[in-house]
KEDRENSE-366632 format. One line per 5 residues: number of its first residue (from 1); their letters; for each residue x, y, z of C-alpha. Coordinates in Angstrom, 3 decimals. Layout:
BEGIN
NUM	A	X:Y:Z  ...
This chain:
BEGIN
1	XXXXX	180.842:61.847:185.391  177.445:60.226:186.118  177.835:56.865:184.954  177.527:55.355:188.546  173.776:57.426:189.077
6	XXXXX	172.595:56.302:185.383  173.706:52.567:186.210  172.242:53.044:189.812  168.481:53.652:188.450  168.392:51.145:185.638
11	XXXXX	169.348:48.573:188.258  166.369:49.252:190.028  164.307:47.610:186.689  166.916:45.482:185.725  164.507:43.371:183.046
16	XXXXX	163.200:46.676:181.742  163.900:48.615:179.093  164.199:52.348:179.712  163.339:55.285:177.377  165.967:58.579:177.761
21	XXXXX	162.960:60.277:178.497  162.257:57.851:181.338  166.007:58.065:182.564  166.110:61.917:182.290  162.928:61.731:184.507
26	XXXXX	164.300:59.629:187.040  167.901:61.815:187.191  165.903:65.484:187.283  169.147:66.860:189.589  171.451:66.065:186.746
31	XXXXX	171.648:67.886:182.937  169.805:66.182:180.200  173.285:66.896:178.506  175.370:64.860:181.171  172.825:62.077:180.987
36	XXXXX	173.101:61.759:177.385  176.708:61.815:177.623  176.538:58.731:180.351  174.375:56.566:178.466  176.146:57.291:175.574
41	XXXXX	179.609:56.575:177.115  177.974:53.106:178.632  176.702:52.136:175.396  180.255:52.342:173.715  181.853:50.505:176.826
46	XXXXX	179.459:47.600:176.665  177.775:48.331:180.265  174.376:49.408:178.806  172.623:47.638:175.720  170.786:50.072:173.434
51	XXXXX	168.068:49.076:171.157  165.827:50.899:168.058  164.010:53.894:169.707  166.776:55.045:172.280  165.923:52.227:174.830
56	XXXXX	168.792:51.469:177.505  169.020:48.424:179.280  171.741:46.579:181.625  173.582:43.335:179.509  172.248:40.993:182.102
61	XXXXX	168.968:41.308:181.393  169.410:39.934:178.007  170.591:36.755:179.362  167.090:35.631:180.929  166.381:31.756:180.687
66	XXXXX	162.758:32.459:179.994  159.716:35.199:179.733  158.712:35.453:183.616  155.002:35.353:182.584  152.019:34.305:180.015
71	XXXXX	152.224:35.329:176.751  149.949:36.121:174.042  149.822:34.712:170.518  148.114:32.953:167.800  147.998:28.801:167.346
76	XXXXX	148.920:27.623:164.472  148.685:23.799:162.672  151.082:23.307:159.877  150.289:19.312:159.466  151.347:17.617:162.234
81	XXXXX	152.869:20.273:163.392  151.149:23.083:165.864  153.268:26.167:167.427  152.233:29.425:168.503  153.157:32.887:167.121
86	XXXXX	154.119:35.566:169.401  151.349:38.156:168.663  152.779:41.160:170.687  156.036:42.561:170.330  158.037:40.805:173.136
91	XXXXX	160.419:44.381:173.629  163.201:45.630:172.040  166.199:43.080:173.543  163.809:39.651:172.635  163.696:37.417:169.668
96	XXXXX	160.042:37.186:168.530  159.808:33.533:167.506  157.394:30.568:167.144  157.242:28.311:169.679  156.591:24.334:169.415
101	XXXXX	153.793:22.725:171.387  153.316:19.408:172.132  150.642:17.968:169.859  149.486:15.756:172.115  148.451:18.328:174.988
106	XXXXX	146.896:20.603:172.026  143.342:20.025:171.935  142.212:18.521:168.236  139.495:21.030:167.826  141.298:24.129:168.393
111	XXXXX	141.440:26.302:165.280  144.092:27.519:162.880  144.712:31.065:164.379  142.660:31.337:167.692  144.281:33.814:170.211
116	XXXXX	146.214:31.646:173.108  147.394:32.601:176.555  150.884:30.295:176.467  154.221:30.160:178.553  157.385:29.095:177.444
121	XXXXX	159.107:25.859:178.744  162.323:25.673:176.926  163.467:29.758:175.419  164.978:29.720:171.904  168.683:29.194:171.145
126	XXXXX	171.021:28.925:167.781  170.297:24.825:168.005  166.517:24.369:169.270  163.487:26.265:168.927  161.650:27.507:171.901
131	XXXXX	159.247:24.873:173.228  155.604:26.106:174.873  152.681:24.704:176.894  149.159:26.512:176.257  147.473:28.181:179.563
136	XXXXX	144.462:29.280:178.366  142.631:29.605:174.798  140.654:33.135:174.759  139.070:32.011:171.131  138.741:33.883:167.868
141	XXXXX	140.577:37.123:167.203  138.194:39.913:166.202  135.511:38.896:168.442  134.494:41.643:170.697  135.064:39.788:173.859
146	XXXXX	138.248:38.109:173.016  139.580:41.260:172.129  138.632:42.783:175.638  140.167:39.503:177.448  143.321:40.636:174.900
151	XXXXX	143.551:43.807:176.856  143.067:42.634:179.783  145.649:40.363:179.845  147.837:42.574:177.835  148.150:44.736:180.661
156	XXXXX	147.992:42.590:183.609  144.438:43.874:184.493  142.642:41.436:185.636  143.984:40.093:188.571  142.130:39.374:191.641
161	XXXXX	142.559:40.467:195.386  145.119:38.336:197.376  143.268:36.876:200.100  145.120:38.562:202.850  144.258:41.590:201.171
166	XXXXX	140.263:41.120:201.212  140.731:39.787:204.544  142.436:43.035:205.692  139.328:44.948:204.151  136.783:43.400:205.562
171	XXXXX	137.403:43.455:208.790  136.607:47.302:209.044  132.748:46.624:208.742  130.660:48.086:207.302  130.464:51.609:209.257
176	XXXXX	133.292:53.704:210.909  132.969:52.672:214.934  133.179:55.280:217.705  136.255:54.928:218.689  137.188:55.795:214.860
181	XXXXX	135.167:59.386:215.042  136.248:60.095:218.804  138.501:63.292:218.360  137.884:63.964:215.136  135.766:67.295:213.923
186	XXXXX	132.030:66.587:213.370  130.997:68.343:209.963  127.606:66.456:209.967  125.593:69.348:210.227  127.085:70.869:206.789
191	XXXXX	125.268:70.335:203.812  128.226:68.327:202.304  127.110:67.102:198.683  128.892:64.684:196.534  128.500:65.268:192.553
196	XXXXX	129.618:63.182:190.293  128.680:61.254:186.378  125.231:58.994:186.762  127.203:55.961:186.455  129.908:56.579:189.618
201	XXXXX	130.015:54.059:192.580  133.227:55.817:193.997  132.570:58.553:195.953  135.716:60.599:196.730  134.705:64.073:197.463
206	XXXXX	131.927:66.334:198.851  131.573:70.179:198.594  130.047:72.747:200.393  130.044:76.664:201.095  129.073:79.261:203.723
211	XXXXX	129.204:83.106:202.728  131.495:84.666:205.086  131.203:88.220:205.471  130.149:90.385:202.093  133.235:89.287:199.892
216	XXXXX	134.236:86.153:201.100  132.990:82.310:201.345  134.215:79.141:203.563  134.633:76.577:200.902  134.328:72.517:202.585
221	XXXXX	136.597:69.925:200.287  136.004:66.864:201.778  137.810:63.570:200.876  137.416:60.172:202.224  140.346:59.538:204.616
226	XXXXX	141.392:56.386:203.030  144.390:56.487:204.606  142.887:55.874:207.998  142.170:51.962:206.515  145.374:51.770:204.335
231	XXXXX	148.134:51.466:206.691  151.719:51.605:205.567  152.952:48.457:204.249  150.095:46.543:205.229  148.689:44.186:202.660
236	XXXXX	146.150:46.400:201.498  148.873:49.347:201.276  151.006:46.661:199.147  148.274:45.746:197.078  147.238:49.553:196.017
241	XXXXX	150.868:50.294:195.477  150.876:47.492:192.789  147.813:49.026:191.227  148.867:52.297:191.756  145.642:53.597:190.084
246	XXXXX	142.127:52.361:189.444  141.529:52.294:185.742  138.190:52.913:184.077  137.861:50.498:180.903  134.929:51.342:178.831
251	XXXXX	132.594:48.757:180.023  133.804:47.998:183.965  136.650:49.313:186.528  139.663:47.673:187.605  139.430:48.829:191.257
256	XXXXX	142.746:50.122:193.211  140.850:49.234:196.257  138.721:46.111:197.597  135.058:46.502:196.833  134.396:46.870:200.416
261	XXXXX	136.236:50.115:200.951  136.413:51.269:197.383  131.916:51.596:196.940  131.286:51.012:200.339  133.553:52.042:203.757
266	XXXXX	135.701:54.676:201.955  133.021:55.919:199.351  131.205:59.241:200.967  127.744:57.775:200.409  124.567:60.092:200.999
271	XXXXX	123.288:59.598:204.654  126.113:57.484:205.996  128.646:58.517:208.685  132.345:58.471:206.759  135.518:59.488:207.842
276	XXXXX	137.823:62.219:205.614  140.015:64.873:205.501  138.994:68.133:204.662  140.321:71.090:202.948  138.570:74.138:204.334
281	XXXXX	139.855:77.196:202.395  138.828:80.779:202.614  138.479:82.014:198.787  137.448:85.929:197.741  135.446:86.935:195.688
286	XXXXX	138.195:87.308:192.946  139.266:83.820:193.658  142.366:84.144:195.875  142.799:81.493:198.844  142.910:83.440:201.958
291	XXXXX	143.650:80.980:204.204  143.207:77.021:204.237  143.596:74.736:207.021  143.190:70.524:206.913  141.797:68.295:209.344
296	XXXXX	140.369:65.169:210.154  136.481:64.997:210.412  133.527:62.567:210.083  130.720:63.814:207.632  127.078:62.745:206.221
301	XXXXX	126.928:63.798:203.080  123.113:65.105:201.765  122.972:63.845:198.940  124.509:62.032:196.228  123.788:64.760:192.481
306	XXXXX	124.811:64.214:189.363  126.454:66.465:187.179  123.446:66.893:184.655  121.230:66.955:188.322  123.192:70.593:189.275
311	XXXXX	123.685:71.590:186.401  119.727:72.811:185.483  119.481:73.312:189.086  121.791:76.263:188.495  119.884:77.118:185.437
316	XXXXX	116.832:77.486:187.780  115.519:74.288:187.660  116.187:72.325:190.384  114.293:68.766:190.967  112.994:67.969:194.442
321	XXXXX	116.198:66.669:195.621  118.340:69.685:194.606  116.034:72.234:196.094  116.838:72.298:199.200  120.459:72.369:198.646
326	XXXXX	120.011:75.215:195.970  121.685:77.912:198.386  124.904:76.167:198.869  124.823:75.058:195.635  125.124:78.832:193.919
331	XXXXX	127.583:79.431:196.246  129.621:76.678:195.105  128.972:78.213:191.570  130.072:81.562:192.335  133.541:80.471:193.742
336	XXXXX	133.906:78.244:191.022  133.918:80.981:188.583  135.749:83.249:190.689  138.947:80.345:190.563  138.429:79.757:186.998
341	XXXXX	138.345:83.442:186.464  141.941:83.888:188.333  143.405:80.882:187.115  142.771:82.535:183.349  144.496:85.792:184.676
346	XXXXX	147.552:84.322:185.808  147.615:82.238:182.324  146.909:78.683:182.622  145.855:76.628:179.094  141.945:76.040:178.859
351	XXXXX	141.741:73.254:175.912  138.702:72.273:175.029  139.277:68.628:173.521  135.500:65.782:173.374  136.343:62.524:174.608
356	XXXXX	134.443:59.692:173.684  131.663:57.981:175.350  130.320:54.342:174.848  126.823:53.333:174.844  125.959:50.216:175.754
361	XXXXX	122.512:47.988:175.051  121.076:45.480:177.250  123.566:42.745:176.449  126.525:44.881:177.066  127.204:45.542:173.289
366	XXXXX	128.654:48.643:171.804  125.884:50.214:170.224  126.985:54.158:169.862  130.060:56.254:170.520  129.006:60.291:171.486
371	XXXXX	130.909:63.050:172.866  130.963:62.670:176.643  128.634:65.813:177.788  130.636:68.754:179.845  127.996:71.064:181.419
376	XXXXX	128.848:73.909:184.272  128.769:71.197:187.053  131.855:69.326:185.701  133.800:72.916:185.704  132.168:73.658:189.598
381	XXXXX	133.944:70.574:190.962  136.918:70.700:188.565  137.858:73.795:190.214  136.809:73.401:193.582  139.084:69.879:193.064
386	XXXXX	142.247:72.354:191.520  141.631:74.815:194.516  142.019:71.947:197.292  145.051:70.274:195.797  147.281:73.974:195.055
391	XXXXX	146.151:74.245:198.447  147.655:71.155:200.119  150.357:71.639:197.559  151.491:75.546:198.554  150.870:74.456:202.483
396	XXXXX	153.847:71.150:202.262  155.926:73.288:199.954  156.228:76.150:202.454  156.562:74.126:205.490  158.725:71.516:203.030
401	XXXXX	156.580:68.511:204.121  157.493:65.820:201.760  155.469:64.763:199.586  154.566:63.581:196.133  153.972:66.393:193.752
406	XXXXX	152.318:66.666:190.368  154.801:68.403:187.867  154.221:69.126:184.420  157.253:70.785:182.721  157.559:72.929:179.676
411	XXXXX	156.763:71.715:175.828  158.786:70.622:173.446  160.246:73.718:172.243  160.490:71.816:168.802  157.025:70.484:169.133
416	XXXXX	155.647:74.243:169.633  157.628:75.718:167.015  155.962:73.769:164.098  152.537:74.516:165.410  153.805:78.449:165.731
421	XXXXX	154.776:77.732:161.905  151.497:75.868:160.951  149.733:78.997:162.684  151.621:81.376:160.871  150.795:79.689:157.568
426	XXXXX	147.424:80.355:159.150  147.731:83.978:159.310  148.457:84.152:162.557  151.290:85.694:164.218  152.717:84.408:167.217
431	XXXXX	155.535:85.734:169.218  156.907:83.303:171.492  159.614:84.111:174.009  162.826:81.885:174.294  161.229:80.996:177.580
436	XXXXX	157.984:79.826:177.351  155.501:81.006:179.336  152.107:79.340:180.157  149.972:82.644:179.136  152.158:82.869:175.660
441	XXXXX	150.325:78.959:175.158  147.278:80.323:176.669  147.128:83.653:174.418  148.037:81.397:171.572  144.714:79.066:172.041
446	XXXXX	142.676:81.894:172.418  143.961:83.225:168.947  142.358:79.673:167.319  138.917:80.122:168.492  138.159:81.889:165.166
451	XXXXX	139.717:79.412:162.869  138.399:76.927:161.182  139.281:73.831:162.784  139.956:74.931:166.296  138.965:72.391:168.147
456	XXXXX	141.440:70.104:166.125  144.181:72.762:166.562  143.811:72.863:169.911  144.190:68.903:169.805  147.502:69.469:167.991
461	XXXXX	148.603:72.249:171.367  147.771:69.294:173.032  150.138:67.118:171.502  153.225:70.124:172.189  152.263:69.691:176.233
466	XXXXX	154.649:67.225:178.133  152.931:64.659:179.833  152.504:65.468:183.424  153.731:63.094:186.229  154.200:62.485:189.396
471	XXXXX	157.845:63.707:191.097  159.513:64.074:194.978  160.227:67.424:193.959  158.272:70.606:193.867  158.314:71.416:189.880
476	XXXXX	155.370:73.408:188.941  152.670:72.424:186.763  152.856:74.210:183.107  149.762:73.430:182.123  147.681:75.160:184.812
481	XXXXX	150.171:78.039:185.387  150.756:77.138:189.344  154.190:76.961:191.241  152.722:74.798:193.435  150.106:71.436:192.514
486	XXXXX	149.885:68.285:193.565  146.551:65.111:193.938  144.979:65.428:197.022  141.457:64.718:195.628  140.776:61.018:194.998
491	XXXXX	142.588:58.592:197.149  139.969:56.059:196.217  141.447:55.667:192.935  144.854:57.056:192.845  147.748:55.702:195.381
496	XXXXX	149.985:59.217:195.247  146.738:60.996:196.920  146.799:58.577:199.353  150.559:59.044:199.973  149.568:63.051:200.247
501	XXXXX	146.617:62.314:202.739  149.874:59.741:204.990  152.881:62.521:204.644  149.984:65.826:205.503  148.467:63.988:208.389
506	XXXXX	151.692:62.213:209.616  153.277:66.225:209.223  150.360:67.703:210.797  150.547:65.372:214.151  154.056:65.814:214.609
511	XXXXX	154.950:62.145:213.826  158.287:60.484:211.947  157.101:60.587:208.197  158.902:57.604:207.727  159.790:57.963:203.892
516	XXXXX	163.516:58.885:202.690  163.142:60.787:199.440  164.614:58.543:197.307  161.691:56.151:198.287  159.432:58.637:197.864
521	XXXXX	161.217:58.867:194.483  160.637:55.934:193.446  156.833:55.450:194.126  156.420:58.741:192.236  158.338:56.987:189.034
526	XXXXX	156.192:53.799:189.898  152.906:55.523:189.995  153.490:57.478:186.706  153.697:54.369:185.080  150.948:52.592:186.181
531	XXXXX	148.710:55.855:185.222  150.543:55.577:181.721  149.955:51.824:181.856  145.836:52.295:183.039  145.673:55.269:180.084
536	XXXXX	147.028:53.026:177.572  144.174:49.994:178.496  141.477:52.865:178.707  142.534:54.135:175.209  142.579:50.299:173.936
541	XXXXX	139.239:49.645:175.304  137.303:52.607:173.864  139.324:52.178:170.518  138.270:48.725:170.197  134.427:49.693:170.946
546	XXXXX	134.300:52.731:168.755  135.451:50.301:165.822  132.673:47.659:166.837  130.382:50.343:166.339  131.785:51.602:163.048
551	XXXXX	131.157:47.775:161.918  127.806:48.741:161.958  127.784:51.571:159.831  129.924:49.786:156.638  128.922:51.601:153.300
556	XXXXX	127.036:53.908:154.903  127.578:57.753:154.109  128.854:60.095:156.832  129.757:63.395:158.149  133.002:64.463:159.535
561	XXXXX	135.781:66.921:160.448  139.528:66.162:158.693  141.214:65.767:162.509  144.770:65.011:161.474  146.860:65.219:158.107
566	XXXXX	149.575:62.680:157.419  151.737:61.793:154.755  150.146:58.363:154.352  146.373:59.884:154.451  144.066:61.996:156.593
571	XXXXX	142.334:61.316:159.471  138.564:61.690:160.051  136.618:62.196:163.040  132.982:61.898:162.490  129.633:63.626:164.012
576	XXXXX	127.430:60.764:164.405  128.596:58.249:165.937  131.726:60.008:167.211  134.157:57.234:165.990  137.559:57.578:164.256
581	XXXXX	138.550:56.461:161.029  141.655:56.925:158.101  141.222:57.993:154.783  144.279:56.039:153.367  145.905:58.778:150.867
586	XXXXX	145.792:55.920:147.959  141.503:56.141:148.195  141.933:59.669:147.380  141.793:59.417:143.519  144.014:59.007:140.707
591	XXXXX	146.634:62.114:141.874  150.077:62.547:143.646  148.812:64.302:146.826  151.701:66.304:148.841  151.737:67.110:152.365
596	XXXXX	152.829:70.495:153.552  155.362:71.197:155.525  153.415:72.153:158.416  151.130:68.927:158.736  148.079:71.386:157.818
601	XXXXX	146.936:70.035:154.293  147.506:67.842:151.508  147.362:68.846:147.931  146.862:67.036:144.841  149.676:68.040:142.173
606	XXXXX	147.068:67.857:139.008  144.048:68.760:140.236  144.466:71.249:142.579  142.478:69.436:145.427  143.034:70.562:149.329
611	XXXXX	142.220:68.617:152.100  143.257:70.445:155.206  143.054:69.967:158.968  139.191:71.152:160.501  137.746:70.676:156.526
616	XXXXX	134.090:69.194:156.701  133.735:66.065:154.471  131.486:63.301:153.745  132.835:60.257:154.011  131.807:56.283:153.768
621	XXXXX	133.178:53.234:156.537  134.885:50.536:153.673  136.103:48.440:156.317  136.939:48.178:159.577  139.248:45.311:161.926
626	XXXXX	138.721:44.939:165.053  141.766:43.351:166.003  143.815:46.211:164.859  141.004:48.565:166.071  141.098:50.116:162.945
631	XXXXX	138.625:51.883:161.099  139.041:52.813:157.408  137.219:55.445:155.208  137.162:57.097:151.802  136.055:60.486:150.724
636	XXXXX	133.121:61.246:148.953  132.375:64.790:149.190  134.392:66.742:146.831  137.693:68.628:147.731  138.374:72.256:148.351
641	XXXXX	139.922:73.806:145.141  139.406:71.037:142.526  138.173:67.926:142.047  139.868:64.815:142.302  140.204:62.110:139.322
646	XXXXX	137.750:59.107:139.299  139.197:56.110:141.046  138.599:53.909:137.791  137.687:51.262:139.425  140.986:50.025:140.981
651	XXXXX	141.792:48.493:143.901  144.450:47.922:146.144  145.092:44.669:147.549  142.826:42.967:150.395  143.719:41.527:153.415
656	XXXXX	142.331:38.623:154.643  138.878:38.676:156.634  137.812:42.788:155.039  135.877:43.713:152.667  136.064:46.390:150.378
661	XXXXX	132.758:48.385:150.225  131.430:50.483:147.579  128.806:47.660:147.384  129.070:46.399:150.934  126.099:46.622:152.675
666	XXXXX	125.674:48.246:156.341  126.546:45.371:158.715  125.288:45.035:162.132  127.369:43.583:164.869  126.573:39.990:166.031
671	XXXXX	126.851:39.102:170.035  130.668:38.548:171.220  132.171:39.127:167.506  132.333:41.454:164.196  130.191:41.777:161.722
676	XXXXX	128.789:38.546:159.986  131.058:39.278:156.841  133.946:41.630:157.607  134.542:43.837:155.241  137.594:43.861:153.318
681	XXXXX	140.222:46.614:152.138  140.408:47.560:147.924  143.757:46.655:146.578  146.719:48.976:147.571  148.440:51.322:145.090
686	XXX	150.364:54.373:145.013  148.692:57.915:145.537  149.408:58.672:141.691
């Protein structure tokens, strides 16, 4: 029986609700079978509360007077009488109802439906309705920058630096002192380099490498040794444990770290003394590590290159800066390809999947969405970053150091199979094992290379993959095919590479590592959801600025790629600007259009007409919302085996504040808000 470990964790969270896959994460010594069983069993015998979706949670926790926090919603007036309307959901286990204000605290000129920041006074029982005070009015929903305060706020983002916190950080100065570098090994006569994207402040890393011998080449990783300045349980160790990760919004960083040590003390600057650790590994020419060894050292890094800097300075073009530091440089390139190279061979998944990038005018308003560039420089420090943390990670796992690990565990084995069908529809035949194996995933993508469509296939692989985490225990990492993988590489911006850089050191000096592994437990469970919690804003943020930018392009006529095929419509990722967008299946024309079984096409029952995943098409924005950060298209191109019957001219129904467009006119975004007349939807009806 396991009841008593299954209670045990979701004590630890006693407000929050858990997901199995969360518990199952949390109990990795136990069966998922057992666990099931427990939480089942707990359920029945009223000791666990189970809501839609498979979310567990202790009774207690229902019983809360009161949200602890804000919330978000939007003010209404009804009369006399003003409330506010929850606008997120408040979880599975809470009522979502209006609560009352006081009319005479509500100023009279704030609008019907502006977005509110409120807290509750009174909560909501069977004989009185909750009662509310407003703490802040962010203004009118849709606008670009009340959207971005939504987010914000949403997920606890913007919150300043305790005092004691910026107190502890500045009293390091401004350059590491002597007594700081006494003892520790001087690399300042290596020609270190950091490389990173043009719009960096963070520097974490710098690489080097010396040719040793004819086959062989000393390879420098060196990371800032943030854990020199972020002591354990210190209120700057507190503070990043709260963060647990720095997270890059599309328009400005929510640091992990204090300014001060985060772009400044900690950041490996060009021509500055810094402290770090370093990796130095021996690596042959067919990319095996030799030998590695870590230690603490003070550097001066070169230079500070960009990736598009190195990048023609290895296609024989190197600028004034890069010259000098060409040598090194095609060193660095030649390992690089040498790990790639063996990482292939032993089967890890390359995916090649464009993430989005925002441009930004002069004002600080969306203005285009591309694919973010990937040149040979971002693979040279991706693996030379992959090398140094399976190094640290083989290294604590033989001399079982504790530590915190980066697992990711097999697919879904349900998840794969219907992409094995949908490639077998394909024509192509895949064998898959009854144990997966990372080279049967990695044989598989190479098979989609030729098909139409592969980069959205390989998108789809994507979606089979578990999502990796962080864990006490040594599990492996699918996904790059290595027994052994942890973060070593950016303690700037992630708290578990700072816990690495505390447990290696602390192991390597001989001192008490003064973590129990169930705490190191549960800072691994903490951590992976504040990276899930950072993705989630990050994904928010460049949704909500990829629609302001499809506001501008409303009736226009564009190209695309069919990137996903639902039962409700497709969706449509387009060339220029790189923005998403859903055809809803009821724009398609007057036909009944089926879905296969495979989530590969959809077919119209009269006419014949395919749509299928990776099909060009021409398509035109009819309205987008930015407070759902949605973007909606139609088709105009014609299908693949038929043609489609006219629309006739009807409509579905509109929602308030769109426009439906075959005669709306491209709209360009106005300063803090949407376009000047938001377009609205055509009138719903059924697919045939």
């Amino acid at each position: 029986m396991h009841e008593e470990q299954v209670l045990e964790v979701l004590s630890r969270e006693p407000t929050r609700a858990w997901t199995l896959d969360e518990v199952l994460a949390a109990l990795p010594a136990i069966e998922a079978k057992s666990v099931r069983r427990a939480l089942k069993r707990l359920s029945r015998t009223g000791e666990l509360e189970r809501s839609e979706g498979r979310r567990y949670r202790r009774p207690e926790a229902t019983s809360a007077p009161a949200p602890s926090g804000p919330l978000l919603g939007n003010f209404r007036r009804v009369g006399k009488a003003v409330y506010v309307e929850p606008f997120e959901d408040p979880g599975p286990f809470a009522r979502k109802e209006p609560a009352l204000l006081d009319p005479a605290a509500v100023p009279e000129e704030l609008a019907d439906g502006s977005l509110v920041q409120y807290e509750i006074l009174s909560p909501w029982s069977p004989t009185s309705a909750a009662l509310a005070r407003l703490v802040e009015v962010l203004g009118k929903p849709g606008e670009r920058g009340v959207e971005m305060k939504r987010i914000l706020l949403e997920h606890n983002l913007e919150t300043p630096f305790p005092d004691a916190v910026l107190e502890e950080a500045t009293a390091f100065g401004d350059a590491p002192r002597a007594s700081e570098i006494a003892g520790r090994r001087d690399l300042r006569g290596l020609a270190l380099v950091t490389i990173d994207g043009e719009d960096a402040k963070d520097f974490d890393d710098a690489v080097c490498a010396e040719r040793l011998g004819e086959d062989a080449f000393t390879v420098y990783v060196a990371i800032a040794d943030v854990s020199h300045y972020v002591r354990q349980d210190h209120p700057l160790d507190l503070e990043a444990l709260r963060r647990g990760t720095s997270t890059y919004l599309t328009d400005r960083c929510i640091p992990m770290l204090p300014e001060q040590l985060s772009n400044h003390l900690c950041s490996l600057r060009p021509h500055e003394d810094r402290l770090c650790l370093v990796a130095e590994m021996v690596i042959d020419r067919d990319g095996h590590t030799r030998e590695s060894k870590f230690y603490r050292a003070v550097m001066r890094s070169r230079a500070r290159l960009t990736y598009e800097q190195v990048a023609t300075a290895l296609e024989g073009e190197p600028d004034s800066i890069c010259a000098p530091l060409l040598p090194s440089l095609l060193r660095l390139s030649k390992v690089a390809t040498a790990l790639l190279a063996r990482r292939l061979r032993r089967g890890a998944i390359d995916l090649d999947v464009p993430e989005a990038k925002i441009v930004f005018d002069g004002e600080g308003l969306p203005v285009d969405a591309t694919r973010r560039p990937r040149n040979d420089a971002h693979r040279l420090i991706e693996d030379l970053m992959l090398a140094a943390n399976e190094a640290v990670a083989s290294f604590t796992a033989s001399r079982r150091i504790p530590t915190l690990y980066r697992v990711h565990e097999d697919p879904d084995p349900k998840k794969l199979a219907q992409f094995v069908a949908l490639l077998e529809r394909l024509g192509v035949t895949v064998k898959l094992k009854k144990k997966i194996r990372p080279r049967d995933v990695a044989h598989m993508v190479e098979d989609l290379h030729d098909l139409e469509g592969a980069r959205e296939l390989q998108g789809m692989v994507l979606r089979t993959m578990a999502q990796a985490r962080y864990d006490a225990q040594n599990l492996g990492h699918f996904g790059l095919a290595a027994e052994h993988y942890l973060h070593f590489t950016s303690p700037i911006r992630r708290y578990p590479d700072l816990m690495v850089h505390r447990l290696l050191m602390r192991a390597l000096d001989g001192e008490e590592l003064r973590y129990r592994r169930e705490e190191l437990a549960a800072v691994a469970m903490q951590n992976s959801a504040s990276e899930r919690k950072a993705m989630e804003a990050e994904r928010a943020t460049l949704s909500l600025d990829r629609t302001y930018v499809a506001s501008a392009f409303v009736g226009q006529h564009l190209e695309g790629t069919i990137s996903g095929v639902a039962r409700f419509g497709l969706f449509v990722a387009l060339d220029k600007p790189f923005v998403d967008g859903l055809v809803p299946i009821a724009t398609l024309g007057m036909d009944y259009f089926e879905p296969d079984d495979v989530g590969f096409s959809l077919r119209g029952k009269m006419s014949g007409a395919v749509f299928h995943l990776g099909q060009r098409v021409t398509v035109e924005i009819i309205a987008v919302n930015l407070q759902r950060r949605q973007v909606e298209m139609r088709v105009v191109s014609e299908p693949q085996g038929g043609k489609p019957e006219p629309d006739q001219g009807r409509r579905r129904g509109r929602r308030r504040g769109e426009k439906s467009a075959p005669h709306a006119k491209p709209q360009k975004p106005v300063a803090g808000g949407r376009p000047e007349k938001p377009p609205k939807r055509p009138k719903r009806r059924r697919g045939g």
